[in-house]
N, C-alpha and C positions, 0 to 999 in steps of 0.2 A: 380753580376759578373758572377755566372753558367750562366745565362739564358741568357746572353747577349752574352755566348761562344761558347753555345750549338751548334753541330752540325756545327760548323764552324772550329771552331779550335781541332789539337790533344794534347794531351798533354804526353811530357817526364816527370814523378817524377823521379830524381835522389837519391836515398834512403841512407841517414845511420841508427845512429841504433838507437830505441826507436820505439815506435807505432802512433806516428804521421803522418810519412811519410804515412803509407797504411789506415791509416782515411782521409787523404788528397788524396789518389786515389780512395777508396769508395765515398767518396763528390762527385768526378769528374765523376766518372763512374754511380753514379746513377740521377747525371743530366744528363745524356745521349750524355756524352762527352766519346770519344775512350783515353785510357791509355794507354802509353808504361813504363813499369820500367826499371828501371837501377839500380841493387840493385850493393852496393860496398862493395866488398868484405873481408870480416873480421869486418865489420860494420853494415852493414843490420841484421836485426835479427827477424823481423815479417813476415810472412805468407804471401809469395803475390801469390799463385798458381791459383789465379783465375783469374791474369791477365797476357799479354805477357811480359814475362821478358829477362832481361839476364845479367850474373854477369860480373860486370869488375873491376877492379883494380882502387882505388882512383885518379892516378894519366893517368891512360889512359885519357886524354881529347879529342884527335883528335880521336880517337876509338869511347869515347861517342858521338861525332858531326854527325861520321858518321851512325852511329846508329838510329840516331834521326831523321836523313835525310832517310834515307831507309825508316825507319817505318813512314814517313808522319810528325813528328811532328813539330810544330809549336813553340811549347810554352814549356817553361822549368820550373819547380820547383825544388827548392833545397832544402830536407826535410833531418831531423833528424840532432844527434848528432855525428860529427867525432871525435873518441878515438885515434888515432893512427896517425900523421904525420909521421912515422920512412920511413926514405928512401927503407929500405928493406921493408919494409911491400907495399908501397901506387906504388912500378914501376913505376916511373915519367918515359912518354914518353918525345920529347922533348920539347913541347908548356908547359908542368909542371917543367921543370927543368927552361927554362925560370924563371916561374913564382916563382919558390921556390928560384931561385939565383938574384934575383932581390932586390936592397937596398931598405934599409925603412923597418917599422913595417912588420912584418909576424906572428902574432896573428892570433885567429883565424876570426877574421874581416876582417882584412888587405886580408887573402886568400879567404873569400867568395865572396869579392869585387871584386878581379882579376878575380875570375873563375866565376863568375857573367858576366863580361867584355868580356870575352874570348867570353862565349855561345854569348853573343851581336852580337858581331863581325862577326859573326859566320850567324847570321841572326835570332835567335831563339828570342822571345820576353820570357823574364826571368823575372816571374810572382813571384811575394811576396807571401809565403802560408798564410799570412794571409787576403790574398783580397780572399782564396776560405774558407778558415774557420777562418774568427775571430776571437779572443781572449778576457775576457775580463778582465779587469785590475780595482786597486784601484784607485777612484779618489782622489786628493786630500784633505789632512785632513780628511782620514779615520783614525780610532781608532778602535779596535776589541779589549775588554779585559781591564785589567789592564793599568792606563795610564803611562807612563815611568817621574821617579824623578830623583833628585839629580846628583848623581854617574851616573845612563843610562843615562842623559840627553846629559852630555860628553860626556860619551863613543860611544852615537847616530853621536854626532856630529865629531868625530875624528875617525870612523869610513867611515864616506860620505866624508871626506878631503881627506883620504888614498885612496879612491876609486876611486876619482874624477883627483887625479893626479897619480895614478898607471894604470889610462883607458890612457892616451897618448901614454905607452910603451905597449896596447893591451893584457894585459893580466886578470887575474881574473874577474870575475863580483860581484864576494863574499866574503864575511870574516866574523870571528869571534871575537867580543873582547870581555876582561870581567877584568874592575877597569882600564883601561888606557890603557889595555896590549894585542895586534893585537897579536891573538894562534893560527889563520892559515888566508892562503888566497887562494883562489882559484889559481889551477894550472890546467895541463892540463887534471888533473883527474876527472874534472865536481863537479859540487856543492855537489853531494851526499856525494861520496867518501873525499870529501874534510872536510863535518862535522864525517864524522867518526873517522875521526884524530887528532878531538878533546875531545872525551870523555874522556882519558885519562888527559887531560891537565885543564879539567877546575874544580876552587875551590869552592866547591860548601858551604864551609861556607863566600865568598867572594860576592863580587855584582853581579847580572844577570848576566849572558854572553848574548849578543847579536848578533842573526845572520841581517849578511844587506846583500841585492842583489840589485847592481843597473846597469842601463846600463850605457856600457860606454860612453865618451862623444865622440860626434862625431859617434858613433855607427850605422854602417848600421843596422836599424829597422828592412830591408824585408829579411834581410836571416840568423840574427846572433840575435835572439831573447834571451833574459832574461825570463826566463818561472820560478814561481813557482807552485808547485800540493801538492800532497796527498802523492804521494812518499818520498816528500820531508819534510813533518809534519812527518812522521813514522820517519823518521830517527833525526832529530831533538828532538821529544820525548826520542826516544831511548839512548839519547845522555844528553838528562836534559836540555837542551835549550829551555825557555820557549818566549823569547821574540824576534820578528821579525820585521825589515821594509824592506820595498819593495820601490824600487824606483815608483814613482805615476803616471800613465799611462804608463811609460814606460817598466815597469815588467810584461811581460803575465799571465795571469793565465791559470794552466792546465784543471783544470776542474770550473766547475759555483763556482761560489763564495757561495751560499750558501751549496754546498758540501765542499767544504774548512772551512765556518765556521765553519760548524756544527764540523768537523774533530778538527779544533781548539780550540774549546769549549770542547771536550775529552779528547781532551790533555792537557788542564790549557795551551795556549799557547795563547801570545796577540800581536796583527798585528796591524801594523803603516803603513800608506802609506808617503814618504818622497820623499825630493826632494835636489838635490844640490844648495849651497847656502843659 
């Protein structure tokens, strides 16, 4: 995909916040393609001084069009994780008020898919980060660790039903349960934050607690990725949650799989790759 861009195309990364986004403008900029950033602000949080940037507000969308259009570009990526939809914070111009007042699902699928749309419209060819950096994921019927009995085997599977019909109303990709009993689900605080808020709550003379992440159904793939990492095993440990699935190819992984294992294998913690149905 670089090499077929090179020197033809520029490219907009539209940045929030984690360290993806500016590994996705290194990829680009050292196959010898020109970068423009759009870092958003109160979101971005990595280091992009080595390339032309410039900050704008979440909800400015005809601001970034034209931005994008000055500086040459072509092609749009939409990287990293947005914290904050508050009206006060993101200054919706008015192509974003549109999009935020508009009925139906407003997850955050539903808005990547819109402002996905928008740049379309727009003329930019809005490029999946994972056609410039890959990901790689569990295949099916992996097993890492300990295999899950009895009591997990339910809780596995009444976990992936919650998920599977709680993905239509666009929200969580994740949850904890432990003996029958859903102790949190993901909200708009992202997966990390979200197991922190169960340490308190789980019994730990009771069955596993189990974390699941899966995508949702219907899920735009190229912009509203399910990523697990390393970040996310520390917190997990830190928390006594030993046991994991991952939806099966469709949950990214942040870093190689054998840095994950090994990370897992440290932790006494055991990975399932699963699937709905």
């Amino acid at each position: 995909m670089l090499s077929q861009l090179k020197s033809f195309s520029k490219f907009g990364v539209i940045c929030g916040s984690g360290k993806e986004p500016l590994r996705i403008a290194k990829l680009l900029s050292e196959a010898g393609n020109s970068v423009f950033i759009i870092r958003l602000l109160g979101e971005a949080d990595a280091d992009y001084s080595d390339f032309t940037q410039i900050d704008l507000n979440i909800g400015q969308l005809e601001k970034m069009a034209r931005e994008l259009v000055k500086k040459g570009c072509t092609e749009v990526i939409l990287s990293g994780k947005i914290n904050n939809f508050s009206l006060l914070k993101i200054k919706p111009d008015f192509t974003a008020l549109k999009i935020l007042s508009q009925k139906g699902q407003m997850g955050d699928n539903s808005l990547l898919k819109k402002v996905s749309k928008f740049f379309e419209r727009k003329g930019f060819n809005v490029i999946p980060q994972d056609k410039i950096s890959p990901r790689g994921f569990l295949p099916k019927g992996y097993v890492f660790g300990e295999r899950p009995k009895g009591r997990m085997l339910e809780d596995i599977k009444i976990g992936i039903n919650f998920l599977e019909q709680s993905s239509f109303f666009d929200i969580g990709q994740s949850l904890v349960i432990q003996s029958g009993r859903i102790i949190a689900v993901e909200a708009v605080e992202g997966t990390d934050e979200m197991i922190k808020r169960v340490e308190k709550l789980i019994d730990l003379d009771n069955s596993p607690a189990i974390f699941i992440k899966m995508a949702k159904k219907n899920q735009s793939l190229h912009h509203d990725l399910p990523v697990f990492g390393l970040n996310t095993i520390k917190q997990l440990d830190a928390c006594n949650i030993k046991f994991v699935c991952l939806h099966a190819i469709n949950c990214k992984l942040a870093e190689n799989l054998s840095d994950i294992e090994s990370a897992l294998l440290n932790s006494g913690i055991s990975l399932y790759a699963v699937d709905y149905g």
